[in-house]
N, C-alpha and C positions, 0 to 999 in steps of 0.2 A: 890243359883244360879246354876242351874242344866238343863245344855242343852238336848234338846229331840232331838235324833239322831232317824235317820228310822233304823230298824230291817235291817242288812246286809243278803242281798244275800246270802249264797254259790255259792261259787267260781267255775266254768263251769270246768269239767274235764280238758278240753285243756288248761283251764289255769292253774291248778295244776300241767300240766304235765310239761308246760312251766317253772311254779317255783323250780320243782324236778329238770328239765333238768339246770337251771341256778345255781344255787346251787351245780350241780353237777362237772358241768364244771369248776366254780369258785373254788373248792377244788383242782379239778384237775391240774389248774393251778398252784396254789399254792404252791403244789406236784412238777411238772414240774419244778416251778423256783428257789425251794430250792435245788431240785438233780442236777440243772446246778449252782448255787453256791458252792454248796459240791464239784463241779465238776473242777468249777474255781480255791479254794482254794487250792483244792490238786494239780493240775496241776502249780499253780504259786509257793508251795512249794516244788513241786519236781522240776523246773526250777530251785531256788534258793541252792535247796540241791545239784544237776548237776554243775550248776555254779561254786559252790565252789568247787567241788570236779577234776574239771579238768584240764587239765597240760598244764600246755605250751608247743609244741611239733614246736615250730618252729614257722617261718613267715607262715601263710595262704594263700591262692590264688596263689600261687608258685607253677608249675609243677617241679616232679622230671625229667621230659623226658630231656636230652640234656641239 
């Protein structure tokens, strides 16, 4: 059982360039959303590492003036 498929085209440059440019982009992304989690992480463990590390210096929201 052996289907006859027609002899495929090549693909129109513009569309090659289409599938470079998608391809392209999608990696990019990719890139893009790992260095903004790398970016998240370290920023929520220097919060966490801050956090601990600071002092109670008093009530807050309390002007010294007068």
């Amino acid at each position: 059982m052996s289907k006859d498929t027609a002899p495929q085209k090549p693909p129109k440059p513009n569309e090659l360039r289409e599938d470079r440019l998608k391809a392209a982009l999608k990696a990019n992304m990719g890139r893009r959303k790992a260095q903004a989690r790398a970016r998240s992480d370290k920023t929520q463990s220097d919060d966490a590492q801050n956090d601990s590390t600071q002092t109670d210096n008093g009530p807050t929201g309390q002007s010294k003036e007068g």
